[in-house]
N, C-alpha and C positions, 0 to 999 in steps of 0.2 A: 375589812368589809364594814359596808355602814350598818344602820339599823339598828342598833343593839340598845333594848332600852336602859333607863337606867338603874335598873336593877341588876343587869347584866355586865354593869361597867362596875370591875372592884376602883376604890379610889385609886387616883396617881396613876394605873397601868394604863399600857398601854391596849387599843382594844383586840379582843380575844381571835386567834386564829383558829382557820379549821382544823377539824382534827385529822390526824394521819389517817391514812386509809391502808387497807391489807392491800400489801405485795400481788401485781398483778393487776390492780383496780385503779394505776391511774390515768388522768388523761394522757392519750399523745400526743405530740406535735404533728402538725399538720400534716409533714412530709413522710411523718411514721405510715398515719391512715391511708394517705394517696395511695403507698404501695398495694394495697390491698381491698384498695375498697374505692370503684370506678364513679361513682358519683359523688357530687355537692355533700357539704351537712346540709342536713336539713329534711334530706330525703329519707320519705318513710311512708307507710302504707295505712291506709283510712284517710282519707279526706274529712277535715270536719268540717261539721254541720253547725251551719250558721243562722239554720232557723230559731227563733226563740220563742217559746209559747206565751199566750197572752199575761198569763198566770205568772210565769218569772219575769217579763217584763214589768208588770205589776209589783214583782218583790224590788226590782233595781230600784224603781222607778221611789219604794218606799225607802228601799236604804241610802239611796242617794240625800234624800232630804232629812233623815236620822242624824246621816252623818254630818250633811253641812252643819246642823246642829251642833252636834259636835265641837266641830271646828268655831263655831259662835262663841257659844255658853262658855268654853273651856281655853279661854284666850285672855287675858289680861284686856279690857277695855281700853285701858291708859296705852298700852304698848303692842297691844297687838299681838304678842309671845305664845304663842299656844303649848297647855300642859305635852309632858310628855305620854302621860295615863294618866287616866280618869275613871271613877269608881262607875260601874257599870248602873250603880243602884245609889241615889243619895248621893250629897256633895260632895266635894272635891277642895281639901285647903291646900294641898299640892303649890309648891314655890316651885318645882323643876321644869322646866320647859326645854322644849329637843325645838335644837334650829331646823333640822329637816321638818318638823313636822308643823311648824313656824311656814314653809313652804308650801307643803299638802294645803295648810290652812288657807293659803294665798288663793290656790288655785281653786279652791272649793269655793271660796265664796265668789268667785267669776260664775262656777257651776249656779251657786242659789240665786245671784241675781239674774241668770239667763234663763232659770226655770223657774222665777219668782219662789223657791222654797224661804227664802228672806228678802225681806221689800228692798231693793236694789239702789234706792239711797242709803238706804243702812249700811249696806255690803258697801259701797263704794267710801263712804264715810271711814270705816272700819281700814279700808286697804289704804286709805292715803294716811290714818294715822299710825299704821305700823309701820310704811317706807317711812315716812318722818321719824320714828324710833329708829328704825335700824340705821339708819344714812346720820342722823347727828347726836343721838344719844349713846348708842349699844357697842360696848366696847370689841374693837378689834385691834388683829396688824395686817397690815397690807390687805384690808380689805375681808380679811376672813375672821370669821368667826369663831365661837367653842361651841362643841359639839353641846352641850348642857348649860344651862343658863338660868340665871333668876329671875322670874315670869316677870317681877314687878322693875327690876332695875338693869337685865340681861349683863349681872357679871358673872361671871364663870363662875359653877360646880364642881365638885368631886373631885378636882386636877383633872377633867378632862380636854381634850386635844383640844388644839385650834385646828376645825377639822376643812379639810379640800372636799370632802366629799357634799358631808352636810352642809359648808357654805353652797355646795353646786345644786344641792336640791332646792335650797332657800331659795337662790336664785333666778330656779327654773318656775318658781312660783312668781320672784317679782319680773319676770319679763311674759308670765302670762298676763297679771295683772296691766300690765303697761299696753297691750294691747288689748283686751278689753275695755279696757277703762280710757283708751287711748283721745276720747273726748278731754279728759280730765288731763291738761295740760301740767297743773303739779306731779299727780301721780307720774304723769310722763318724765316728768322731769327727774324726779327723785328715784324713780327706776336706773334711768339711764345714768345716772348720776354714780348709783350703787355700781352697779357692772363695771364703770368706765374705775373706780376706785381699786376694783379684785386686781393683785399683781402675783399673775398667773407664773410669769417667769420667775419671782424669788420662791415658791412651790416649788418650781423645778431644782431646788438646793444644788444647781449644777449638774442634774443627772440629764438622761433622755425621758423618765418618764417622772411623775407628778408625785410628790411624797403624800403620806397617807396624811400626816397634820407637823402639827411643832407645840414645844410644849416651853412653855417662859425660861423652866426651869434646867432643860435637859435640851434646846434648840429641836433640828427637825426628827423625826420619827424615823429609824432604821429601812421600814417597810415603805413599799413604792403600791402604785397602783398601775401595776406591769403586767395586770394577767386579766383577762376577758372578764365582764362581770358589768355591774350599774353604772361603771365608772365612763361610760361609751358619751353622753349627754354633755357630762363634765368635761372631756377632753373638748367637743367639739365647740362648747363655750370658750372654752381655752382658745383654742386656735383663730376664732371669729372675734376675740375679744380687742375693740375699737382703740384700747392703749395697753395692753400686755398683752402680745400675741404668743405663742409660742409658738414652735416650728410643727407644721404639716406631715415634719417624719415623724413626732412622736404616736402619732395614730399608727403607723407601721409600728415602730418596736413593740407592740401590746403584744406579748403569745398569746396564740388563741388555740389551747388545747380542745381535742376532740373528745368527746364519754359516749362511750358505744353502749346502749342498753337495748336489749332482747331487738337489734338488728338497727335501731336507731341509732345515729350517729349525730351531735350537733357539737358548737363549738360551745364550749364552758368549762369553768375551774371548778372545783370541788367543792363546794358552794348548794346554798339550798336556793328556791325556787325561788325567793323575791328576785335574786340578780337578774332572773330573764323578762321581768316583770318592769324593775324602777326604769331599766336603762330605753324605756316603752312608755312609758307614762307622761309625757311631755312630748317628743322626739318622734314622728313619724316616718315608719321605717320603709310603708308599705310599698310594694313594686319594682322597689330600689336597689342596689345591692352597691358595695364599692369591690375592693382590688379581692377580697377575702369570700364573701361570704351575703347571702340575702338575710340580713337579723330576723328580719320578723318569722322567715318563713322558721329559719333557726328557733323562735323561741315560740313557735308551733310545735317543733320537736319536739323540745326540752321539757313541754307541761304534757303532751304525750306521754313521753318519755317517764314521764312523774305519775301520770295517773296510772300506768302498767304495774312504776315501784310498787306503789301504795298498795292495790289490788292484791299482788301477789304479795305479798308480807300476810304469811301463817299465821301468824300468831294472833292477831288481829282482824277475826275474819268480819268485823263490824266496817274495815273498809273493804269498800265494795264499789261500784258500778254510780250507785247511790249517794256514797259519803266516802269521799276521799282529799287529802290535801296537809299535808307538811311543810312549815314552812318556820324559820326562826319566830319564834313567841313563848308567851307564858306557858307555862306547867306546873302541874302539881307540887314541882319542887322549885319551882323558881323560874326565870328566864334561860330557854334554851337554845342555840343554835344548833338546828337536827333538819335533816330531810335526807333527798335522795334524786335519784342513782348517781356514784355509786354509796350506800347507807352512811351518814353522818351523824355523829350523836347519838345519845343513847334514847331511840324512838320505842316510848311505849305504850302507842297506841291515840295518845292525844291526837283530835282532828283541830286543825286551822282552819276557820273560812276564809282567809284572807289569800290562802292559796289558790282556793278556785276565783273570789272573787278578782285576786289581780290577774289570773290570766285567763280574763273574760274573751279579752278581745280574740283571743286566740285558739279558745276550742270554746265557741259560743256557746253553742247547744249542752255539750256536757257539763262545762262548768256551772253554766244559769240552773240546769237540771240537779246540780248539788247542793247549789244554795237552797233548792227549794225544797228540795227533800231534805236538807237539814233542817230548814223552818218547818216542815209537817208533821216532820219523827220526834224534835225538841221541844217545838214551841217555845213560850216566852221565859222557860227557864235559862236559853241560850240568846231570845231576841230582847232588845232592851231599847230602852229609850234613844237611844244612841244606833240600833241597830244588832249584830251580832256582835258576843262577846270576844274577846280578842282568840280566845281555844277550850276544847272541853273534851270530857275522857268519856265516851256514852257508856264506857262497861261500869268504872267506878262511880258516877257520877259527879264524876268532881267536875267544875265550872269555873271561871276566873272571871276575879272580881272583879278586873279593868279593860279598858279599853285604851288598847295603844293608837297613838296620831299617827304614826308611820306605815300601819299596818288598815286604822281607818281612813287613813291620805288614797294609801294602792287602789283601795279596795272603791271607793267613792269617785277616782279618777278614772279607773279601767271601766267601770259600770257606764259613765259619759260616754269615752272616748266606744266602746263598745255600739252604746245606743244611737249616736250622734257624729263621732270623731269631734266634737267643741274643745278639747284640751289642745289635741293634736293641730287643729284648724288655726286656735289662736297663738300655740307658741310658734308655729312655724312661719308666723309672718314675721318673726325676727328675722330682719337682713344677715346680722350675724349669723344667724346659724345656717341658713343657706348660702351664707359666702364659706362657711367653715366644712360644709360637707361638700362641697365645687373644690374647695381644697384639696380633698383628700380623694376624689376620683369618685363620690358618688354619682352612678347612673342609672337610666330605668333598666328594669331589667326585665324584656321579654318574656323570660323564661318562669316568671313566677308563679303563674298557674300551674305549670306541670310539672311543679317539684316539688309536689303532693300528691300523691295517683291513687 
């Protein structure tokens, strides 16, 4: 699974799996649930509310422009590379840069120069000299990148992977760019350029589905990206892509197990709540459904489904109504992969904003209602220059000191696409990707309104 920063990543390994789950709690397969349970995932009871008060529009409207900062200040000038964390307080000499978050960066700064948060020659200036980094300077093979890289020269870190995934976020960032900017005939060019370079089919190391990376040393990575998750985006680049297409079955073989929580059913692996979030963050899902499943209405459920977790967790009675959200991020002890349903990690109580904030688009009302009530309960001990810090423990007081790009990308993207659909608007005028979901049996789907009741 992507995301993980680098602090999470020991050298040379490969990255970290979830953890096992108790006997009883995992997903099933599709045909398990059918038995037993007469409707769609996705269905489930309270309809949310999509009003948003003027107050937390107010708060987006502040963190949107925090964060493209963010993504500014904390990027290489020469190359465009954006840090992977950045000190929430005070500079930042950090050499690490994350290629996903290299991508967020992309897409944010379409956001700043469409809401003028940065003067929109800047922004534009900025996006044609990082496609020019990455397209002739920034080492790759077949087109993909490492997962970790150095900000100033983008050679690979740590032994980290030449990763499919992270190349697919970079990317979802350079073909936002390419349409926004799509005056900008170079940038045009060196997008298109990029994409037509990724060779999607040596990924495939001969399987049906898409290996997770490949390492110089060791060739491709054991693990596939064979099980429902953020990886949805990626394939359909895959499949739409204009010289390494892959085959249109590989979208079928994905299992898409189901996780039933307190009566909610949607499709998801075992995985915390960014999965239902990144594979939404580019990718317009709304209306539509193909041969399986309506995603979006699905990752309606899933953040549902999450705010119940949270709520009900005893031990913790500081999440509430108010303040809730789990999601892989910093802790007390380090970088953790933890959330829920069913529990993952050892959750002790840390809140995430990045949980509510990335599934804005999908329980409006309640999510915008946490961020704001975490800005009113915390104040600037948690808001920072940058916006919210990446997680913080309100019993102990502990707070973190950084701010991740993958976690500030989600969070700065879903708050747009939320207020405006601009993320969603501009990647979807890639032909590709609307040849790539006509492939695979996307259609509208009538029935989307009333599989929320």
């Amino acid at each position: 699974m992507l995301a993980f920063g680098s602090a999470g990543l020991a050298m040379g390994q490969n990255q970290p799996q979830a953890p096992a789950v108790k006997p009883g709690q995992e997903p099933k397969t599709e045909s398990q649930a059918a038995e037993n349970y007469t409707h769609p995932a996705g269905v489930f009871i309270n309809r949310p509310l999509t009003q948003v008060s003027k107050a937390a529009d107010a708060l987006l409207d502040d963190l949107e422009g925090r964060g493209c900062d963010f993504f500014f200040n904390e990027a290489n000038p020469k190359t465009g590379l954006v840090r992977d964390r950045a000190h929430a307080v005070g500079g930042s000499l950090s050499r690490v840069a994350s290629t996903a978050a290299t991508g967020f960066g992309l897409s944010a700064l379409c956001i700043a120069a469409k809401r003028n948060y940065l003067r929109p020659p800047v922004c534009e200036e900025r996006v044609e000299k990082t496609l020019a980094f990455l397209l002739e300077e920034c080492p790759h093979e077949h087109g993909f990148l490492y997962h970790f890289i150095d900000i100033q020269s983008g050679q690979r870190l740590f032994g980290s992977e030449l990763s499919s995934i992270d190349t697919s976020l970079l990317l979802c960032g350079v073909l936002t760019c390419r349409q926004y900017f799509s005056g900008n005939t170079r940038i045009e060019a060196l997008a298109t350029t990029f994409y037509r370079r990724i060779d999607w089919d040596w990924m495939l190391n001969g399987g049906t589905t898409l290996s997770m990376g490949w390492l110089p040393d060791q060739g491709f990575l054991k693990h596939r990206w064979d099980i429902y998750s953020e990886l949805m985006t990626m394939y359909l680049m895959a499949i739409g892509s204009p010289t390494h297409p892959i085959d249109p079955k590989t979208w079928d073989a994905l299992q898409r197990p189901l996780v039933d929580f307190g009566g909610i059913e949607y499709l998801s692996g075992v995985a915390p709540l960014f999965i239902h979030q990144y594979a939404h963050a580019w990718c317009d899902y709304r209306d539509q459904r193909d041969r399986h499943a309506n995603y979006f209405t699905n990752s309606i459920a899933a953040t549902r489904a999450h705010q119940l977790f949270c709520i009900a967790l005893k031990n913790f009675p500081w999440m509430d109504q108010d303040m809730w959200g789990i999601t892989a991020s910093d802790s007390h002890d380090g970088y953790r992969v933890w959330g829920g349903p069913p529990a993952m990690g050892s959750i002790d109580g840390t809140v995430v904003p990045c949980a509510a904030a990335g599934s804005l688009p999908f329980l409006p009302a309640e999510c915008s209602h946490v961020l704001l009530s975490m800005r009113e309960k915390m104040g600037d001990k948690i808001w920072t220059r940058y916006g919210f810090v990446d997680a913080f423990h309100p019993k102990t007081g502990w707070i973190a000191d950084d701010i991740l790009g993958i976690d500030q990308g989600i969070s700065v993207l879903m708050a747009e696409n939320l207020r405006t659909g601009f993320v969603w608007e501009q990647f979807m005028k890639n032909r590709e990707v609307g040849h790539a979901m006509r492939e695979v049996a996307f259609h509208s789907d009538p029935d989307a309104n009333t599989q929320v009741l």
